[in-house]
C-alpha atoms as one frame of an Amber mdcrd trajectory, in Angstrom:
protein
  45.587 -25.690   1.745  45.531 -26.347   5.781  47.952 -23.766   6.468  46.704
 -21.049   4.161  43.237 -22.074   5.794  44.553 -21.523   9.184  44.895 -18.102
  10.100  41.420 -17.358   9.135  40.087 -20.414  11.511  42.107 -18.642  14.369
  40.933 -15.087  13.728  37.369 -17.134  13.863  38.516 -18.599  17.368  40.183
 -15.818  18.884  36.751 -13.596  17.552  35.684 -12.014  21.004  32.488 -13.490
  22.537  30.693 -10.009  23.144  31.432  -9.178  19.848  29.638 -12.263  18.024
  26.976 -11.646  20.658  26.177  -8.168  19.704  25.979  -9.031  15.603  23.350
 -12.011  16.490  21.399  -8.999  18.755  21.678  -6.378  15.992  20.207  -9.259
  13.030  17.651 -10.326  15.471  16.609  -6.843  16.588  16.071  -6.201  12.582
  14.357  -9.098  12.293  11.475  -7.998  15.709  11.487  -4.672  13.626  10.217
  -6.476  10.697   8.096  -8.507  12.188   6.735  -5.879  14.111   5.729  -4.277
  11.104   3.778  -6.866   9.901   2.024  -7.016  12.590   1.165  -3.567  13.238
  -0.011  -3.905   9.123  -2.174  -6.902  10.395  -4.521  -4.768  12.640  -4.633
  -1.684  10.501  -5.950  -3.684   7.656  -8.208  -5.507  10.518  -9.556  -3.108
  11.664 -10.226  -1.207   8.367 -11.921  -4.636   6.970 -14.114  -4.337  10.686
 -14.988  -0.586   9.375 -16.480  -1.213   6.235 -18.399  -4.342   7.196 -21.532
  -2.325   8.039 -20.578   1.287   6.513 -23.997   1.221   4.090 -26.246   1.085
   7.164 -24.780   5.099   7.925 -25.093   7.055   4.986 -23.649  10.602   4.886
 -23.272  13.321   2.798 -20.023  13.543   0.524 -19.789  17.338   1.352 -20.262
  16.852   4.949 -18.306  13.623   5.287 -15.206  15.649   3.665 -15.524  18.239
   6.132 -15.947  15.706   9.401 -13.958  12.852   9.024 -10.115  11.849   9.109
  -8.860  11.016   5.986  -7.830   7.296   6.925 -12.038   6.871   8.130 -14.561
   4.913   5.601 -18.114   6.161   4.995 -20.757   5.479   2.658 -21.770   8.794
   1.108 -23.398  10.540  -1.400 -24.086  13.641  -2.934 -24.024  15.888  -6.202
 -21.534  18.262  -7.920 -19.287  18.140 -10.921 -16.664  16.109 -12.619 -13.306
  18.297 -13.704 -10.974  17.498 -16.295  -8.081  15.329 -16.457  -7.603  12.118
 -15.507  -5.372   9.391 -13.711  -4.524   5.778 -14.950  -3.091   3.932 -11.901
  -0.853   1.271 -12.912  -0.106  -2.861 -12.262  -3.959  -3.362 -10.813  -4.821
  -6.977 -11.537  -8.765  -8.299 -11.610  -9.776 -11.894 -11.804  -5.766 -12.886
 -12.744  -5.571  -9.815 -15.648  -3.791  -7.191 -15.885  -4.879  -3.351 -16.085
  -5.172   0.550 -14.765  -7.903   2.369 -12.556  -9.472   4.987 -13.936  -9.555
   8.262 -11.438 -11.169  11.715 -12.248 -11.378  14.551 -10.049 -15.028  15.725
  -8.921 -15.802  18.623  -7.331 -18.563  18.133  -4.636 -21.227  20.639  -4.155
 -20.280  22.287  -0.657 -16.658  21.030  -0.912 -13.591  23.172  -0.500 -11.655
  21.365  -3.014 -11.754  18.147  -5.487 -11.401  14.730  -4.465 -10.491  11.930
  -6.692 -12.961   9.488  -7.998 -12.413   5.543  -9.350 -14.528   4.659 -11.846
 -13.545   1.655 -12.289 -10.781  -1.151 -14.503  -9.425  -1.349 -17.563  -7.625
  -4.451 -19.262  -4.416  -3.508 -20.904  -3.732  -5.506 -24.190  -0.887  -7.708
 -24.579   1.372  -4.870 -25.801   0.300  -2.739 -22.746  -1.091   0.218 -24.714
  -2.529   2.434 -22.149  -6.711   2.574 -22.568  -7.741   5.998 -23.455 -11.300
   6.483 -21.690 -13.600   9.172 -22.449 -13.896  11.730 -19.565 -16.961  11.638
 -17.731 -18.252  16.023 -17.797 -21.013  17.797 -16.320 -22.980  17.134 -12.744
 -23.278  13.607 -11.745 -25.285  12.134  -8.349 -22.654   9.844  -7.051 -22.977
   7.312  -4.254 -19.698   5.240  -3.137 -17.330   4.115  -0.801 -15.102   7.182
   0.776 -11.869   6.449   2.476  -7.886   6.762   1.814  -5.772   6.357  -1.433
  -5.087   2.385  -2.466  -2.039   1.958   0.300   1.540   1.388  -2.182   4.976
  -0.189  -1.060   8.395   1.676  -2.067   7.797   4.863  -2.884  10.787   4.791
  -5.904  10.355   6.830  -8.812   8.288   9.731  -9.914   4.631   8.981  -8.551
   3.005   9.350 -12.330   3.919  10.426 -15.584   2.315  12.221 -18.701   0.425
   9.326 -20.940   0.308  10.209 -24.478  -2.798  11.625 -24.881  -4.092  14.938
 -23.346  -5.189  15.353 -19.822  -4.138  11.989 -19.365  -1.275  10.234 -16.914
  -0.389   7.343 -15.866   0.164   6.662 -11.850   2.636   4.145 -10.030   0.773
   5.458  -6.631  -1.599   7.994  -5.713   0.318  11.253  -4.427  -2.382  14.102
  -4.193   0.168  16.563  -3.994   1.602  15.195  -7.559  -1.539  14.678  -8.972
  -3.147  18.330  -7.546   0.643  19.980  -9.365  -0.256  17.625 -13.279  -3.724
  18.276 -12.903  -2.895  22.541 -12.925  -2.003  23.384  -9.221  -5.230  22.252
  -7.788  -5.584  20.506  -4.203  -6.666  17.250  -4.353  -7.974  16.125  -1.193
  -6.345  12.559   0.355  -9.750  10.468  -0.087 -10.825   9.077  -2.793 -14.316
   8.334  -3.309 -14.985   4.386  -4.879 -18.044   4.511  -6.988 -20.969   1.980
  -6.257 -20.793  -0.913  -8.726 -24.372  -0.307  -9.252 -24.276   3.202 -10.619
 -24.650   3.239 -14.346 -21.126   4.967 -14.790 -18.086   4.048 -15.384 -16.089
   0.908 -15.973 -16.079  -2.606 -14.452 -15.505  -1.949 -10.477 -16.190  -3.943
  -6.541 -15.675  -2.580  -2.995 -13.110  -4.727  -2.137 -11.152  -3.605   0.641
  -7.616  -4.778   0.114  -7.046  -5.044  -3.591  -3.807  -5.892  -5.014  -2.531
  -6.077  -1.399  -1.650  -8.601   1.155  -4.383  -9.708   3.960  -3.933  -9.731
   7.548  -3.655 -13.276   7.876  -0.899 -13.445   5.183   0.862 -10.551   7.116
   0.702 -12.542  10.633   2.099 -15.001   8.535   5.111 -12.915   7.576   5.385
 -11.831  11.029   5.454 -15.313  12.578   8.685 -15.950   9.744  10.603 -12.686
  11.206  10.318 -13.796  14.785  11.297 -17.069  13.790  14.024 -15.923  12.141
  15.367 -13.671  14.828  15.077 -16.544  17.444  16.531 -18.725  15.388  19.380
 -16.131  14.838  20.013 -16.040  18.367  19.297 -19.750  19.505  22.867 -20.365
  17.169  24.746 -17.576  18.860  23.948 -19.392  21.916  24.888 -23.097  20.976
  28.206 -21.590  18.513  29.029 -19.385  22.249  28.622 -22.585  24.638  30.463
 -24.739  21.478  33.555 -22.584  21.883  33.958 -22.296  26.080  33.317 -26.352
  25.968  36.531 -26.407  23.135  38.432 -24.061  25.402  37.434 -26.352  28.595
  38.745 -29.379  26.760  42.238 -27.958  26.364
């Protein structure tokens, strides 16, 4: 067992210094990229939660506010137009601990170049996780709501939605405008979305909350703070394992 053991121990001793030195600074590098990534995920969501605290005391115009502002800017807005078939179930959306899908439906503002999608609100799936089938809202609505980017998603693996089985009906594992524009018969979707008040007598159960189903800054400086750990631990044991082996060649 000790000599079969041994050749390995002296390809371990005889590894060249630089070489275990530039492994350690290639982990902890990955680890600063990670961590940096948390953090730059901290002051986006920052500064989008420092946005919306007093977006109701500016109202705009939908049409207007589609027309002026970048898509990753909030406003509160309203305004009138129509509601066009088909709609979106967006999947694994959890409220108060349950399980279910947001509802989205395209609406064409008046004075608006092209549709935008609109949430109207939760649905619980049941414990066989039957998609809902709700009734499309049709006509011209007055809408007031929240306006600002698509709910933010992780991997992007996978087709972004799929056909549910019912007509003019899909389910979503994101929101990809371009997909949904192509199901939805070649139309352009614009990139905001448009969250419905919870007061408006529409819909389905709904809030404003900012970060849904997502991670808050404090829980993503918390993952940073891990990552830079990690990386100086990573490089405080190349250190001691590098002074370890010139004190056991010193010795001999």
């Amino acid at each position: 067992m000790t000599l079969a053991a041994s050749p390995r121990v002296a390809a371990r001793a005889h590894m060249p210094p630089w070489l275990g030195w530039c492994l350690a600074l290639a982990v902890a590098l990955g680890f600063c990229a990670l961590g940096r990534w948390q953090l730059l995920r901290m002051h986006e969501k920052r500064a989008l939660l420092a946005q919306a605290a007093h977006i109701r005391e500016r109202p705009q115009a939908l049409a207007a506010a589609l027309h002026t502002l970048r898509p990753a800017q909030l406003a509160w807005v309203h305004g009138d137009g129509r509601f066009l078939p088909g709609q979106i179930l967006l999947d694994n959306q959890l409220r108060r601990g349950r399980s279910g899908v947001k509802v989205y439906q395209p609406f064409l503002a008046d004075g608006a170049s092209a549709p935008l999608l609109v949430e109207l609100g939760w649905l619980p799936l049941p414990a066989d996780r039957a998609l809902p089938r709700p009734v499309p809202l049709q006509g011209r609505h007055a809408l007031v709501g929240l306006l600002g980017p698509a709910p933010s998603h992780g991997l992007t693996l996978g087709p972004a939605l799929v056909a549910a089985p019912a007509p003019q009906l899909w389910l979503a594992m994101r929101i990809e405008p371009a997909a949904i524009g192509q199901a939805l018969g070649h139309r352009d979707i614009l990139s905001q979305v448009l969250r419905l008040d919870p007061a408006l007598p529409l819909g389905y159960p709904r809030d404003l909350d900012m970060l849904p189903n997502t991670l808050s800054p404090e829980r993503h400086l918390g993952y940073a703070v891990q990552w830079f750990g990690l990386a100086l631990a990573v490089l405080i044991t190349a250190g001691l394992l590098s002074w370890r082996a010139r004190k056991g060649r010193g010795g001999r």
